[in-house]
VOBA-1610 file (N, C-alpha, C; in pm, whole numbers, padded with zeros to 5 digits, always signed):
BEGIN
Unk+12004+11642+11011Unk+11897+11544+11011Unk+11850+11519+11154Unk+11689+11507+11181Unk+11653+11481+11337Unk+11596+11364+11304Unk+11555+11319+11439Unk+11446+11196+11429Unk+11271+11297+11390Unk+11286+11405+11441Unk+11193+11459+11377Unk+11121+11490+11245Unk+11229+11481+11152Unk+11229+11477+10985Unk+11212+11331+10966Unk+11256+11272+11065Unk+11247+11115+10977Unk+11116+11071+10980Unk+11074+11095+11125Unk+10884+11081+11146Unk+10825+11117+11046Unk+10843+11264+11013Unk+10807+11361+10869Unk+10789+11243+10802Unk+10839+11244+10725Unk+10885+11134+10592Unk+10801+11036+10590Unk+10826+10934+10722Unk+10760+10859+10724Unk+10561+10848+10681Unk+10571+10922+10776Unk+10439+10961+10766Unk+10381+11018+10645Unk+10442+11126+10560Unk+10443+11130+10459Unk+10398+10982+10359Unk+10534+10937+10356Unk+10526+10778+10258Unk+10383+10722+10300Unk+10318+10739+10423Unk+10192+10607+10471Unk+10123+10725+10408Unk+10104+10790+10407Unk+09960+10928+10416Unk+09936+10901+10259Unk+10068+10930+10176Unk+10057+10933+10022Unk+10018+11067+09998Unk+10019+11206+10093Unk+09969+11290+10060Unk+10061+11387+10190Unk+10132+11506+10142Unk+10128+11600+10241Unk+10095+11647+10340Unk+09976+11701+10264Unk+09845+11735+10336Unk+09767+11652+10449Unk+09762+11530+10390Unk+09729+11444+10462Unk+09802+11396+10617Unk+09939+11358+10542Unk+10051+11414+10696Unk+10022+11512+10800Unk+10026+11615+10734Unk+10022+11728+10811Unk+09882+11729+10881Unk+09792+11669+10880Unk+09667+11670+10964Unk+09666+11589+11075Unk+09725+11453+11007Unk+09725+11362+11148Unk+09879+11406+11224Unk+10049+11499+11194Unk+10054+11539+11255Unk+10000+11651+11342Unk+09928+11759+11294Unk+09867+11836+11384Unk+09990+11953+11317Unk+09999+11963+11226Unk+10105+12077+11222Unk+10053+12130+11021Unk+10096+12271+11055Unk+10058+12328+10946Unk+10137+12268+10807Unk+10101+12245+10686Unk+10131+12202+10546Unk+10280+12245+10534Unk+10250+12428+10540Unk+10341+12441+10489Unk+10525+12458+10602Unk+10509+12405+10687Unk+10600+12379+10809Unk+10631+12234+10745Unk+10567+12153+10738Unk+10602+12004+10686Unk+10682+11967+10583Unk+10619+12065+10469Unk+10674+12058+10353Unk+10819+12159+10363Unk+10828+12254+10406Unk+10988+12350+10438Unk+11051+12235+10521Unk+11014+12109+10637Unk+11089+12030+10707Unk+11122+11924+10628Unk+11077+11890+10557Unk+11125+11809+10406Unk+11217+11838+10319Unk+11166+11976+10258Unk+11298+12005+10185Unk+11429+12050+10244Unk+11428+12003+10364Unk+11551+12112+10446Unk+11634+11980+10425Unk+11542+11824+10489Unk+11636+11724+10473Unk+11701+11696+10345Unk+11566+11682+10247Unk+11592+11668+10145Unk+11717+11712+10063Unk+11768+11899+10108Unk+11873+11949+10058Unk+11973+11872+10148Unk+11998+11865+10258Unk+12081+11832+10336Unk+12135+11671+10268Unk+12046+11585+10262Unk+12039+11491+10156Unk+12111+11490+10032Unk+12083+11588+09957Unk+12139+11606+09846Unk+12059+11519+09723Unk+11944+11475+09754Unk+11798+11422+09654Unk+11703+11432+09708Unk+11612+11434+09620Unk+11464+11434+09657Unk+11374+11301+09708Unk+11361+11292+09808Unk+11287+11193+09844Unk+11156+11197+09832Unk+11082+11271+09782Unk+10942+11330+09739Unk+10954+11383+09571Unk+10931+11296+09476Unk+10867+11378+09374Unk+10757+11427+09367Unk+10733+11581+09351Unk+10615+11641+09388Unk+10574+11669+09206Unk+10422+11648+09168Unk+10316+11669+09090Unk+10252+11687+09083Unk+10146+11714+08946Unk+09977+11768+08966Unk+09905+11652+09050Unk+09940+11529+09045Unk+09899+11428+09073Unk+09913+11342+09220Unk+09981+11434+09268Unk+10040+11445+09399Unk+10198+11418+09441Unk+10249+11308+09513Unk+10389+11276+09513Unk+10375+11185+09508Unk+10532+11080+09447Unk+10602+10956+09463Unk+10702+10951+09526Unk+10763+10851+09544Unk+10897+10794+09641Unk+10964+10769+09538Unk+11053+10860+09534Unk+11207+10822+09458Unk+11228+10731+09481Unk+11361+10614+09416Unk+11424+10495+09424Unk+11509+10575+09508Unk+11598+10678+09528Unk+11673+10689+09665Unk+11576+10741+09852Unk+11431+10771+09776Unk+11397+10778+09899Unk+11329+10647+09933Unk+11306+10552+09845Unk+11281+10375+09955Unk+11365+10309+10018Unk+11531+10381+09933Unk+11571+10307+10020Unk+11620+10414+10171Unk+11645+10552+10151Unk+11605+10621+10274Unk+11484+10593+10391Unk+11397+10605+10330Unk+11277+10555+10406Unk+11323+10374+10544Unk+11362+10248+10399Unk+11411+10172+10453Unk+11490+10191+10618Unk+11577+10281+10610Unk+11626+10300+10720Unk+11593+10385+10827Unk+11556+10501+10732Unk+11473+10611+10861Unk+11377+10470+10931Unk+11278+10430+10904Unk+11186+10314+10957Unk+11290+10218+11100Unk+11402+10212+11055Unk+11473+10113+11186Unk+11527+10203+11288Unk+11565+10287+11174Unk+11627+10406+11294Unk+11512+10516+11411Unk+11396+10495+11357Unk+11271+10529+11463Unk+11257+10376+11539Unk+11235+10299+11510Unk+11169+10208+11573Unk+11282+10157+11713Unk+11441+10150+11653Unk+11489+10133+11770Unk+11468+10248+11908Unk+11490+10355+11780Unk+11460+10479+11932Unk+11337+10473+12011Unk+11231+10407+11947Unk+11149+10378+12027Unk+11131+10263+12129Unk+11233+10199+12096Unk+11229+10056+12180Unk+11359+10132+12307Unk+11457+10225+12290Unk+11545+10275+12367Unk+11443+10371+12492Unk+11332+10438+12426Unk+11260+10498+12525Unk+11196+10452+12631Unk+11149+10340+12561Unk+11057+10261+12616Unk+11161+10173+12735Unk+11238+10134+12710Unk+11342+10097+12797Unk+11411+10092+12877Unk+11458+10274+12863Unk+11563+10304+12979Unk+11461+10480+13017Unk+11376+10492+12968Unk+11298+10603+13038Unk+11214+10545+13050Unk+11126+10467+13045Unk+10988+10393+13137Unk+10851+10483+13035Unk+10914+10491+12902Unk+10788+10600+12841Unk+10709+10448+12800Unk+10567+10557+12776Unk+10460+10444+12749Unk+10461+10395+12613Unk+10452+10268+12558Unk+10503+10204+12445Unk+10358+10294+12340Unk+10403+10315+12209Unk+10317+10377+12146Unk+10269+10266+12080Unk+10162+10249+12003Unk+10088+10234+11967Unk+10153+10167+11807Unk+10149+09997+11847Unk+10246+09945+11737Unk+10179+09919+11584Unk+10198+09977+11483Unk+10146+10006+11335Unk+10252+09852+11278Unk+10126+09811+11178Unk+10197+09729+11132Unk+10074+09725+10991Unk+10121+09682+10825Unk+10029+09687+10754Unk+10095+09548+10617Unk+09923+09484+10544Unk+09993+09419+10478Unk+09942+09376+10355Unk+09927+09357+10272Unk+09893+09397+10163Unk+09892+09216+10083Unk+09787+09166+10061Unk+09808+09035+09988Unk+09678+09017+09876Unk+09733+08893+09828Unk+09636+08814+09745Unk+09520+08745+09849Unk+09414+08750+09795Unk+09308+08677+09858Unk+09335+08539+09955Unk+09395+08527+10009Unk+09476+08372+10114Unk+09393+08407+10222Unk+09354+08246+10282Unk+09265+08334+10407Unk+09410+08238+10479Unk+09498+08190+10466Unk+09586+08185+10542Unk+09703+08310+10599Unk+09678+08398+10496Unk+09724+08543+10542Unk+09646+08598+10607Unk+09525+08579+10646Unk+09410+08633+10779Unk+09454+08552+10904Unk+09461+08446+10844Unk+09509+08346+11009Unk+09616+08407+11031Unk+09752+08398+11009Unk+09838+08465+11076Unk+09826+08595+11105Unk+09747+08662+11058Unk+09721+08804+11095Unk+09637+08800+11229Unk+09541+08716+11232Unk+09495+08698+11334Unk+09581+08684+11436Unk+09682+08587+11425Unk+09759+08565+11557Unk+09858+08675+11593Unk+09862+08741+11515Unk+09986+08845+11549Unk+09899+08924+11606Unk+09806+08966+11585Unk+09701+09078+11663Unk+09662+09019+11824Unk+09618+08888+11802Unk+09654+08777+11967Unk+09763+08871+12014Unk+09876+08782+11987Unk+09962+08805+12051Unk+10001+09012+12090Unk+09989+09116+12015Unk+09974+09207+12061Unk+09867+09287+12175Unk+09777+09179+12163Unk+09637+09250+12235Unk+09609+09333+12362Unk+09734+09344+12442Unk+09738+09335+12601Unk+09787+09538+12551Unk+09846+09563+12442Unk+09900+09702+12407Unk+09818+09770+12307Unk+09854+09892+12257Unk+09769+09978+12200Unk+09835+09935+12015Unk+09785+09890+11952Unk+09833+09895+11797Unk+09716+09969+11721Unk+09759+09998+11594Unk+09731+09969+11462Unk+09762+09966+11310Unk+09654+09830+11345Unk+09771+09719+11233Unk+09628+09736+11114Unk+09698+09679+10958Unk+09613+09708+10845Unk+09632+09600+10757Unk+09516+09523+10667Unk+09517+09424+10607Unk+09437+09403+10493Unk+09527+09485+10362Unk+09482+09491+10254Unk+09470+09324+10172Unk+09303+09281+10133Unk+09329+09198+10048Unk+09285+09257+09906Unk+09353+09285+09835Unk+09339+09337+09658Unk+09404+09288+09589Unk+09412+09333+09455Unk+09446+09289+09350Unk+09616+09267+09317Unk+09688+09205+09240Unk+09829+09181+09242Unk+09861+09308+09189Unk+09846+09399+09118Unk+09901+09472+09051Unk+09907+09609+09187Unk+09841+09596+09312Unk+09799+09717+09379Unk+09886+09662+09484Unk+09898+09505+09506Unk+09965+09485+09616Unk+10125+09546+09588Unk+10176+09548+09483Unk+10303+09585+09436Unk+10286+09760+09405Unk+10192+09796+09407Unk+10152+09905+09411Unk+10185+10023+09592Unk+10113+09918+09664Unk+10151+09966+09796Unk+10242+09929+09889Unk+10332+09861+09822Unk+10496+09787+09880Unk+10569+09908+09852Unk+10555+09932+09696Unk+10630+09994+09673Unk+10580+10186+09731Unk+10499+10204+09739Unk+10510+10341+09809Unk+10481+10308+09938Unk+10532+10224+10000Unk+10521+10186+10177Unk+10354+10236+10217Unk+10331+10224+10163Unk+10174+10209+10214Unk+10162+10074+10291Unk+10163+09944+10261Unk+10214+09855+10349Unk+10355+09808+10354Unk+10399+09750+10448Unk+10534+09714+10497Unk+10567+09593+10389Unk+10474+09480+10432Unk+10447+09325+10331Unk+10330+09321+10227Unk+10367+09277+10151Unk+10313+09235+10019Unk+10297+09061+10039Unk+10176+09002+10008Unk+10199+08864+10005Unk+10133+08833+09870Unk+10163+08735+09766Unk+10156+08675+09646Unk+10240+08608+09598Unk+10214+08519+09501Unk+10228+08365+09446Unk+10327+08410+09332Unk+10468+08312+09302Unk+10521+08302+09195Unk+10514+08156+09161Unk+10509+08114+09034Unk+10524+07983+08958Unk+10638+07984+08800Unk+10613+07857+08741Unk+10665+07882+08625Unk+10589+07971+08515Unk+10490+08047+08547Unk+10406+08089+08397Unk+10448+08237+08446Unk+10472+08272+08569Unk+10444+08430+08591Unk+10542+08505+08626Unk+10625+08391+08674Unk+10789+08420+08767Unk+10886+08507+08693Unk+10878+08508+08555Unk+10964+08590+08481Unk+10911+08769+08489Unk+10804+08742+08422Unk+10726+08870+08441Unk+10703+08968+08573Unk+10668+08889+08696Unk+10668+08966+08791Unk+10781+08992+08877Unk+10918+08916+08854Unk+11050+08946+08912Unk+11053+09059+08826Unk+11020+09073+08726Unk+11079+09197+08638Unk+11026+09299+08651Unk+10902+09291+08705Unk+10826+09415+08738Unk+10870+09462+08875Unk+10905+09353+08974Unk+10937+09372+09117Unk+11125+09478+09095Unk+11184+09423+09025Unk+11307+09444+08989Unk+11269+09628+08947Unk+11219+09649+08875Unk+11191+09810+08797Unk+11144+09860+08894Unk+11105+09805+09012Unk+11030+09893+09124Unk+11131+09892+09238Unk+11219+09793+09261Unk+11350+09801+09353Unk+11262+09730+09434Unk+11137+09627+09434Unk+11130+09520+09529Unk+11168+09411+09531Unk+11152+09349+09621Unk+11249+09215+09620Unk+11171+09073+09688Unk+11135+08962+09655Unk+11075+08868+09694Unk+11128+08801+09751Unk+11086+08735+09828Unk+11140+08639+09965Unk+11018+08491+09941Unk+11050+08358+09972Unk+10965+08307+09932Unk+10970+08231+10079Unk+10854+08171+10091Unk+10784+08137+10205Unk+10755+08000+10258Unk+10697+07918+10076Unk+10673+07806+10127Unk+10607+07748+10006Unk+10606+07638+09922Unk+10571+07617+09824Unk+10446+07512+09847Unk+10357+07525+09745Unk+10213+07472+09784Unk+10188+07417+09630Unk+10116+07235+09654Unk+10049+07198+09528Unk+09907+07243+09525Unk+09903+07263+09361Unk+09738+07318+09334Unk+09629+07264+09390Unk+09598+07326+09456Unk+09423+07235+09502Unk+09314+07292+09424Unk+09189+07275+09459Unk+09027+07308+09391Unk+09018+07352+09544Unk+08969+07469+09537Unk+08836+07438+09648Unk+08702+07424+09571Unk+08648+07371+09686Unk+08492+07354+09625Unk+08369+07295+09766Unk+08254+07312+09763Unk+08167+07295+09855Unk+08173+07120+09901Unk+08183+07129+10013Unk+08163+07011+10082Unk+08052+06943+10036Unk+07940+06952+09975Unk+07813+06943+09883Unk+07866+06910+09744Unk+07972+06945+09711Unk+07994+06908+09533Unk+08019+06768+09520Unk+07989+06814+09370Unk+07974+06653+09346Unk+08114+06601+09291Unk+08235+06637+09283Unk+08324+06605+09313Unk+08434+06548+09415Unk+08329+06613+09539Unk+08394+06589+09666Unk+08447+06457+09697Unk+08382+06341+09635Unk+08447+06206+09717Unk+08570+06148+09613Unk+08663+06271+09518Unk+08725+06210+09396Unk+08868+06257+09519Unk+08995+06152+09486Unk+09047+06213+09543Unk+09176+06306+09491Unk+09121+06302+09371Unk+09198+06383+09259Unk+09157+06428+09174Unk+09166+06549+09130Unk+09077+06603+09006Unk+09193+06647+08929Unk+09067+06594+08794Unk+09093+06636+08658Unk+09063+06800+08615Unk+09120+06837+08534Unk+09092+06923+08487Unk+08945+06912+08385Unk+08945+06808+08327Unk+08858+06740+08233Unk+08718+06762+08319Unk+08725+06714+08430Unk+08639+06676+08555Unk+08539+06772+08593Unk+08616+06886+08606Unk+08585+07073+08580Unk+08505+07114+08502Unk+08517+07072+08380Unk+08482+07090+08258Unk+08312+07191+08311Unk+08233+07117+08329Unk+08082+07213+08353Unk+08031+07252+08508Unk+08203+07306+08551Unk+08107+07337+08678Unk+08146+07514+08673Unk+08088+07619+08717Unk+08141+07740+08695Unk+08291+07762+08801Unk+08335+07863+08693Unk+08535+07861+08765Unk+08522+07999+08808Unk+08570+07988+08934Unk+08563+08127+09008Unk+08718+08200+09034Unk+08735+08343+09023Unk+08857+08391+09011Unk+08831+08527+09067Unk+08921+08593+09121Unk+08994+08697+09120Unk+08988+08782+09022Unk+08885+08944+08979Unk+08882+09023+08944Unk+09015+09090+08952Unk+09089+09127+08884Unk+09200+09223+08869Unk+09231+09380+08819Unk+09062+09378+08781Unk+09052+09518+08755Unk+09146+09571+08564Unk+09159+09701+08624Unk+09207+09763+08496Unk+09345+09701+08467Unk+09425+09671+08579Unk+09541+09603+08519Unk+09505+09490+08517Unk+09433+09394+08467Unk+09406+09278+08418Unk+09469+09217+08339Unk+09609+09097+08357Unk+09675+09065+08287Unk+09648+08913+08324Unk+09737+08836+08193Unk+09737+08658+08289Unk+09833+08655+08371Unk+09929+08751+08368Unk+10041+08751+08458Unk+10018+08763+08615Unk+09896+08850+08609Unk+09842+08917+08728Unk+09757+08808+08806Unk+09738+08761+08738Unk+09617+08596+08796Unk+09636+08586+08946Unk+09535+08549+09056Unk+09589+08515+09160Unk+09584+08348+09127Unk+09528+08295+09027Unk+09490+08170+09014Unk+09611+08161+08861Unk+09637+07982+08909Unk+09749+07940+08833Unk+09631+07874+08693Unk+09705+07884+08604Unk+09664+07812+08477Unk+09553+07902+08421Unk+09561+08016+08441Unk+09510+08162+08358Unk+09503+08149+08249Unk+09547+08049+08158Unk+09512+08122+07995Unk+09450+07985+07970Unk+09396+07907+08071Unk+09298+07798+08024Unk+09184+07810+08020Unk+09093+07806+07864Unk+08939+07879+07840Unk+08846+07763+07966Unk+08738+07841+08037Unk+08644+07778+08063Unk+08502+07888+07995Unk+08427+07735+08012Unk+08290+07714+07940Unk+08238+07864+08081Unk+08241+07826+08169Unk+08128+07911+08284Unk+08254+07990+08376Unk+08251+08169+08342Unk+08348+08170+08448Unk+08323+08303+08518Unk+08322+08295+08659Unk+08235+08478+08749Unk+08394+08505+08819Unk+08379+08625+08786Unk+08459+08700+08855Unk+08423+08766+08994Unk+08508+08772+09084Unk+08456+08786+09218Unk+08607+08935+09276Unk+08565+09002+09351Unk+08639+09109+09416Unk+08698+09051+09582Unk+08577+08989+09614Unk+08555+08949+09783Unk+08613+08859+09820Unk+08671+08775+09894Unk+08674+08600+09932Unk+08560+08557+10019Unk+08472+08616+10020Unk+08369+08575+10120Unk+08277+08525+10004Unk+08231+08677+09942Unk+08160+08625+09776Unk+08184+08488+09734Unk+08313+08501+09673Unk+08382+08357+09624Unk+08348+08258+09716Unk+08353+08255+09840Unk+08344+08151+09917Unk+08188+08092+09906Unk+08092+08215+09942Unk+07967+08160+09893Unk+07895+08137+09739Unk+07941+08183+09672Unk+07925+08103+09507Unk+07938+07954+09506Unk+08061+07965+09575Unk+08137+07810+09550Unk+08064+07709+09613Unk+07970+07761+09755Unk+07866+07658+09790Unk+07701+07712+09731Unk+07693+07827+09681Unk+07607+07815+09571Unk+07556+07762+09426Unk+07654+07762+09405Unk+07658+07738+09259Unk+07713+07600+09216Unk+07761+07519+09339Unk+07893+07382+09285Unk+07964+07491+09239Unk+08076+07608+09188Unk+08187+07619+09162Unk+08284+07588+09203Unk+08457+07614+09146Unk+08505+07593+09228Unk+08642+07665+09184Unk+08731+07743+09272Unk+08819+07802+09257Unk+08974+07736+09258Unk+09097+07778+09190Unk+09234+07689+09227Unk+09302+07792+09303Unk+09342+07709+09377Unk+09436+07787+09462Unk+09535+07702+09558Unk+09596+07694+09681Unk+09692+07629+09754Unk+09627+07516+09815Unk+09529+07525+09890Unk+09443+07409+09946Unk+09462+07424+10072Unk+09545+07539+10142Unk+09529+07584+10290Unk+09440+07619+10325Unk+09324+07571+10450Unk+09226+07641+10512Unk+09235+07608+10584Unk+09150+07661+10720Unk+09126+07649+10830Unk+09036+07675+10904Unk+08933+07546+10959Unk+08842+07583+10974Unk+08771+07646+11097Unk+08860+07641+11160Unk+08839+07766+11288Unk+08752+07871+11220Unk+08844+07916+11118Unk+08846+08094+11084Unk+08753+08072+10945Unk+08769+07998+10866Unk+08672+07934+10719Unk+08555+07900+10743Unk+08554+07798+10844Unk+08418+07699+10827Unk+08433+07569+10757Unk+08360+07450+10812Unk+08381+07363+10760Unk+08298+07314+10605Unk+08228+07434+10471Unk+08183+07434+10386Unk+08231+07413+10340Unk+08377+07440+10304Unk+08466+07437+10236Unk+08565+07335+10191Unk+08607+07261+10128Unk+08701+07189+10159Unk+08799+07192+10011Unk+08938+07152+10045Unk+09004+07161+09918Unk+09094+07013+09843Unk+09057+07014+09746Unk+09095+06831+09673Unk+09226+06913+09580Unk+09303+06848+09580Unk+09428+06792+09512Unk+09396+06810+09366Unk+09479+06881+09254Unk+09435+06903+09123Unk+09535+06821+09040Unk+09563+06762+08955Unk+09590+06692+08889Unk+09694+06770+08761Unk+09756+06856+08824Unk+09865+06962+08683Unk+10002+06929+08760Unk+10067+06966+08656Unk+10221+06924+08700Unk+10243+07117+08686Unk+10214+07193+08847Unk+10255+07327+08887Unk+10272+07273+09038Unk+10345+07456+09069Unk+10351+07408+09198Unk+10341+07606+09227Unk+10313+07638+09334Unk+10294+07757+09381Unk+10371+07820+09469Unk+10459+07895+09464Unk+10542+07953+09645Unk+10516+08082+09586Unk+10442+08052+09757Unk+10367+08160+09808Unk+10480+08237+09895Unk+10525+08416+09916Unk+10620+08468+09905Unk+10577+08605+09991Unk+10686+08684+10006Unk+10612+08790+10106Unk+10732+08911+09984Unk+10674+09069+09941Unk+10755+09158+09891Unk+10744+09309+09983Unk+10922+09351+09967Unk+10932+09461+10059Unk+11036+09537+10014Unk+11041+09650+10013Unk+11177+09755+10029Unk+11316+09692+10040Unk+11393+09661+09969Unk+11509+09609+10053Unk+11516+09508+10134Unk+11448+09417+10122Unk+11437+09339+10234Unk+11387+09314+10377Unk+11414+09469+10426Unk+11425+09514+10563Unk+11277+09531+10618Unk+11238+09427+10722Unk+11117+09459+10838Unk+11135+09470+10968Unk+11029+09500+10981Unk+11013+09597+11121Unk+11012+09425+11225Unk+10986+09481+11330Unk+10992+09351+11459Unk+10861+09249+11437Unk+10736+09348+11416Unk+10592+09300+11385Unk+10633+09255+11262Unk+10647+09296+11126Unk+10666+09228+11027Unk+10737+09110+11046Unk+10870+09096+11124Unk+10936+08926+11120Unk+10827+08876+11184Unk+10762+08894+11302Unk+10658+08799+11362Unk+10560+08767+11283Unk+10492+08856+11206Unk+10445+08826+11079Unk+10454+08706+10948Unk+10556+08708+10958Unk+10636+08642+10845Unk+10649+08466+10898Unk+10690+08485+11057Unk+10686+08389+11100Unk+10600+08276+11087Unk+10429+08378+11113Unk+10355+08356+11128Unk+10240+08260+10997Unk+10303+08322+10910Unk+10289+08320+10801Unk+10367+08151+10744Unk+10461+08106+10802Unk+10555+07987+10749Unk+10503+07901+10868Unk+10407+07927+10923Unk+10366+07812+11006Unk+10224+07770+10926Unk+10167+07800+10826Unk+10035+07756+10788Unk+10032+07684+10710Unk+10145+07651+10679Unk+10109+07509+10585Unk+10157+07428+10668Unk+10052+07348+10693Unk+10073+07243+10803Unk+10115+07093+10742
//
């Protein structure tokens, strides 16, 4: 085994494609793929299931991967150290539910790197994709919401995939809704209250489940309801239209704007909001991340 195969791999797992590897290393397909299976035998499993459809990550290669990942990163912090090599170029990626409090801390972690060469990646999509790209390390962190309606279902899905949730910080339901609505001066809302204004949500696509909801209280019918892909969209509906979306009630208006504002909802839920990964195990940027992340609920 080298640190050279482990790069392999790695790169591999982010690329999702061989081929793809092998371009941004600069080295021919089929050299990549013979430096794979050499570990791989040496190994004694396959850390690549190969198909018409391309490859997956075995359950023994995430948690291989898991470690190849620490075991590069220290060697890179040893180079950088005691040979004076130039720090490469720090990758960091993360994968969440629509939170623009997961942009703020992303923001600051990119601050705080700015003076060096990175790149860092910040998927906001759907729940079923965020567990989608945890689990083939496409991103490092996963961020999304467990409660009492969903918590069974998605530990169980996280569990069949060998991920594991960490929770962050628990949040009561708010509304957002336009600083203009006509709800704005209540200092508690009803659900009743709701009743005729349009309810804005989170598109989930083909895996469209209630489980999948980024919004709590999913299997409650409304009269008017748009589905949105964007948070910007959503954001401007919500001062278009009077709608109004549920969610934690974190914003900030540095990075938001002050259109926005979020009122207190009136259900007996509660939300913790949570970060999912491989084993547990993150990189240096990911704990700062994470950090970063347990400072926003103020």
């Amino acid at each position: 085994m080298t640190l050279k195969q482990l790069n392999y791999v790695i790169e591999v797992a982010q690329r999702g494609s061989i081929s793809e590897a092998a371009k941004n290393l600069y080295i021919a397909q089929p050299s990549l793929s013979s430096a794979i299976r050499e570990l791989e035998d040496e190994l004694g499993f396959e850390i690549f299931f190969r198909g018409p459809k391309g490859i997956s990550i075995s359950s023994e290669g995430l948690e291989f991967l898991s470690y190849a990942r620490q075991v590069t990163e220290q060697f890179q912090l040893l180079e950088n150290r005691y040979f004076n090599k130039k720090a490469p170029k720090r990758e960091f990626s993360v994968s969440a539910q629509h939170y623009s409090f997961v942009v703020n801390a992303f923001v600051n972690i990119v601050k705080r790197h700015n003076e060096s060469g990175y790149k860092f990646k910040l998927r906001e999509t759907a729940t079923y994709e965020i567990i989608e790209d945890v689990k083939n390390m496409r991103s490092e962190i996963g961020i999304l919401y467990l409660n009492d309606f969903n918590r069974a279902v998605i530990e169980r899905i996280l569990k069949e995939n060998h991920l594991k949730f960490t929770p962050v910080f628990t949040a009561s339901p708010h509304i957002f809704i336009s600083r203009r609505h006509p709800l704005v001066t209540k200092a508690i809302v009803t659900i009743d209250d709701l009743e005729n204004y349009p309810y804005l949500s989170f598109e989930q696509g083909i895996h469209n489940s209630f489980y999948f909801s980024e919004e709590i209280l999913s299997l409650l019918p409304h009269k008017k309801e748009i589905s949105v892909t964007d948070r910007a969209t959503l954001f401007n509906l919500l001062i278009g239209l009077n709608g109004y979306t549920i969610s934690t009630g974190i914003l900030d208006e540095e990075l938001n704007g002050s259109d926005i504002v979020a009122r207190p909802l009136d259900v007996n839920d509660e939300i913790c909001i949570g970060w999912i990964s491989n084993s547990g195990y993150l990189t240096s940027i990911g704990k700062e991340y994470i950090d970063e992340l347990a400072k926003q609920k103020k």
